[in-house]
C-alpha positions, 0 to 999 in steps of 0.5 A: 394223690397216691403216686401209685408208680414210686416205691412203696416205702417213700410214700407210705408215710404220707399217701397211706394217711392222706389215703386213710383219712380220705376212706373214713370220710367216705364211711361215716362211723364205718356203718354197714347199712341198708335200708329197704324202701317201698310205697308211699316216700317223704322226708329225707333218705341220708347217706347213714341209711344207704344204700337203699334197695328199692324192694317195692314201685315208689311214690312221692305223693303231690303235696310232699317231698323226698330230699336224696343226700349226697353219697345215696346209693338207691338200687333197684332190686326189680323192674320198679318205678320211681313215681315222683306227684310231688316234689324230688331233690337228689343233690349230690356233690362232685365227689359224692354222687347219687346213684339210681341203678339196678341190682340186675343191669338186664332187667333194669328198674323203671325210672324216675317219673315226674308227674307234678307242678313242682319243678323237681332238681337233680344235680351229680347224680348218675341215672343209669340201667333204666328200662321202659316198659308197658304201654303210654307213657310207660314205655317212653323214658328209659332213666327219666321222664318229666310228664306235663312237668319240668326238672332242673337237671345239672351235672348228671350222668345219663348212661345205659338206658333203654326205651325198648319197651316196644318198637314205639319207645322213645326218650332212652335216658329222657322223655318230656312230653308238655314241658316248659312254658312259652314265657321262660325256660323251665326245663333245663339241662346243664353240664351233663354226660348222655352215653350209650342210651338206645331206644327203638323209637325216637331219641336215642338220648332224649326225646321232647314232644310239645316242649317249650323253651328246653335249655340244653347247655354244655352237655355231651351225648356220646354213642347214644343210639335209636331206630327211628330218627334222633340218635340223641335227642328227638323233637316233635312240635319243640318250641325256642329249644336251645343247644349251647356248648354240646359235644355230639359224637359217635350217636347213630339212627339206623332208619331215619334222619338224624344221627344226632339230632331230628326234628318233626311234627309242626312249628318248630323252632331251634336254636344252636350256638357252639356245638360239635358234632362229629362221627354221627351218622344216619345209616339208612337216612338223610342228616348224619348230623342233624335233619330238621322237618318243620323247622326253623334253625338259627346257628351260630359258632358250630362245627358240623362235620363228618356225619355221614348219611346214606342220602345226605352228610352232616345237615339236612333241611327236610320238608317246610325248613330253613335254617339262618347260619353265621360263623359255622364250619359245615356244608350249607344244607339246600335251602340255608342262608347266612355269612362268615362260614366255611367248610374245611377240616376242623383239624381236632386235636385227637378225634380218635380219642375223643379230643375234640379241641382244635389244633393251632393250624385249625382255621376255626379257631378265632373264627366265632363271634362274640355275639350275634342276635338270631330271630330276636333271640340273643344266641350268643354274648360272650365277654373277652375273658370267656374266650382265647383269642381275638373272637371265639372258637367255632364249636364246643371247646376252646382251645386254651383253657379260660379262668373261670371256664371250665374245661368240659374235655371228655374224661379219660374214663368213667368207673361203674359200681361194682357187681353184686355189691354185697358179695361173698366170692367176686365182684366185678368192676367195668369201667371205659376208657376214652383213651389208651393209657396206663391203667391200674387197680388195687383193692385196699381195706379201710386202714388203707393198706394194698390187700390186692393189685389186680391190674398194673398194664396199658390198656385200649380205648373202650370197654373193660372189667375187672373182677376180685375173688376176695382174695389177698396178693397171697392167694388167701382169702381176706375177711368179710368187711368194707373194701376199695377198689382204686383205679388209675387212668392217665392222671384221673383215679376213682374209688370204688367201695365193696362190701365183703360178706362170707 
């Protein structure tokens, strides 16, 4: 770990090794590649050949498939589709992620869009400036969209996407119209991060339509945002959905019900265990938090709690919907039955920034269960090591940290890649803050010597950029070549590679 804040001669015996060693293995055989990728696609693309710039609308014909290696960068150089009739495995690794974005973040690309009976896999990908356009089904689906097909999707980031192709668009990261299967879940949705996702219709984040038995577990959707209802997710005639574990925070509808989750259409059946949603808010609408038509809802362990609505906070049943709701800290919508809630302040640790464990003076702590079976469904079976106390938590955290639970707290900051990337003057980097700290950032060469610190200060909550000239602490001009950009926040610190042309 480079211990930034000590003098430079006591650690640069061992940190600019350890740093050294950490930039070569982040750049096999010091290879400035690109490859550029049009039409018909199979067999593998591999982190030698990236990044990929997507010069042309891709096709992964029925009967093949596209393997994406960890560290695959694939940049969108227009508004292309990625068009998957076969089969996609992107599988990245927690510390080498598979990027797909977009050389120019206005214009955007147009998404990944499964059509196929395979069950494509993404796992530590980062989807992001993905942006509908045209008509059905086009125009749903900002970053991905599963069309009669389904995708198992795992620690995934889906961040600044857009359905706005129209005011019909809908799903702005998401949109899966007939997935899933009335006997098992096919598509699911684990560990992943859904923030600042927008569309004009219906799902800010995700929007299913005719779905089955979605699985959606220990994911966090955190200022995402629509016109028409479902600041995060909107469903329609949705069957056995399941939200386990999920963090809503901050996501909003400007005209409708649901400023993180609502449901219409028919028959709809939905099902939520240890979930928080907090500071939603539907602006001109009913359900701050969630409003539900058509539906019914089985609650277990969730925390609903100030989610402001022009006609009704936090929970709405719309028309034809009851809800069943045991060991949950909310209002009781009208309409609802179950035992063992309450309605208090859930005392978070640090809601402004974005800390939502409880503090020990916080009655829903010990105050879940540890398992309950809700219309036939087996919601919630947790064992005593999964847990602190004598019962479980309300909502998504618990207040401990648990052996072999992993600590889902928001990270401190998230760092996009640099832009342009290649550059020959200067090249910016955002990055966001979930709360204020020391922040700072130094550009290194591939020997791992500090070329140039451009950031060392306290910095707010919320957005910010960084932008380098190419130029040395010196004020000269550094040669053309491979670069680092190493920012820390707090005790998390992240790498950027930039590649310098002149």
């Amino acid at each position: 770990m480079i211990r930034c804040c000590l003098p430079r001669s006591k650690v640069q015996s061992i940190d600019m090794r350890s740093l050294l060693v950490l930039f070569l293995a982040l750049v096999p055989g010091l290879v400035f590649s690109q490859t550029d990728v049009s039409g018909t696609q199979s067999g593998t693309w591999t982190a030698d050949d990236s990044p990929y710039h997507v010069v042309g609308e891709i096709v992964v014909p029925d009967g093949q498939a596209l393997l994406v290696e960890p560290g695959v960068e694939v940049i969108f150089q227009g508004h292309y589709k990625f068009t998957v009739n076969g089969y996609l495995e992107a599988v990245g690794a927690e510390n080498d992620t598979i990027r797909f974005t977009a050389d120019n973040h206005t214009t955007g690309w147009g998404g990944i869009r499964i059509s196929s009976g395979d069950i494509s896999r993404l796992e530590y990908c980062r989807i992001e400036f993905g942006k509908t356009a045209g008509e059905y089904p086009d125009m749903h689906g900002g970053g991905l969209a599963l069309l009669g097909s389904d995708a198992v999707v795992s620690h995934c980031v889906f961040a600044d996407n857009d359905a706005t192709a129209d005011n019909l668009g809908m799903g702005g990261a998401v949109y899966g119209s007939g997935t899933g299967s009335y006997d098992e879940p096919l598509t699911r949705f684990t560990d992943c991060r859904f923030i600042r996702n927008h569309c004009y219709g219906e799902g800010g984040a995700i929007k299913f339509t005719g779905d089955a038995n979605t699985e959606i577990t220990n994911c966090e959707f955190i200022q995402n945002d629509c016109l028409y209802g479902g600041g995060a997710i909107s469903g329609y005639s949705i069957y056995g959905t399941k939200l386990i574990n999920c963090l809503f925070v901050d996501n909003y509808t400007m005209y409708s019900g649901g400023g993180a989750v609502g449901v219409l259409g028919s028959g709809n059946t939905l099902y939520l265990a240890n979930c928080t949603f907090t500071g939603n808010s539907a602006v001109t609408g009913d359900g701050g938090g969630l409003n539900l038509a058509y539906t019914e809802a089985f609650v277990a362990n969730t925390i609903v709690y100030d989610n402001p609505g022009m006609y009704s906070d936090d929970f709405h049943l719309d028309w034809g919907s009851n809800a069943e709701i045991h060991y949950s800290n909310l209002t009781m919508p009208s309409g609802a039955t179950g035992g063992n809630n309450m309605d208090v302040d859930p005392l978070f640790v640090d809601a402004l920034n974005y800390d939502f464990h409880l503090t020990e003076a916080s009655d829903c702590i010990d105050a879940g269960t540890d398992y309950i079976v809700l219309n036939g469904e087996t919601l919630v079976d947790m064992t005593p090591e999964e847990y602190c106390g004598t019962a479980p938590e309300m909502g998504a955290y618990e207040s401990c940290s648990v052996s072999g639970v992993e600590d889902r707290t928001m990270a401190m900051f998230e760092v996009d890649q640099n832009h342009p990337n290649p550059f020959s003057t200067r090249t910016a980097v955002s990055y966001r803050l979930a709360a204020e700290t020391f922040v700072s950032a130094t550009v290194y060469d591939v020997r791992g010597r500090a070329i140039r610190t451009l950031v060392g200060t306290r910095q707010a909550v919320g957005p910010h950029t960084i932008v380098w000239d190419g130029l040395n602490n010196s004020g000269r001009k550094v040669g053309q070549g491979l670069y680092f950009m190493r920012l820390q926040a707090g005790d998390q610190s992240r790498s950027v590679r930039m590649l310098l042309t002149r």
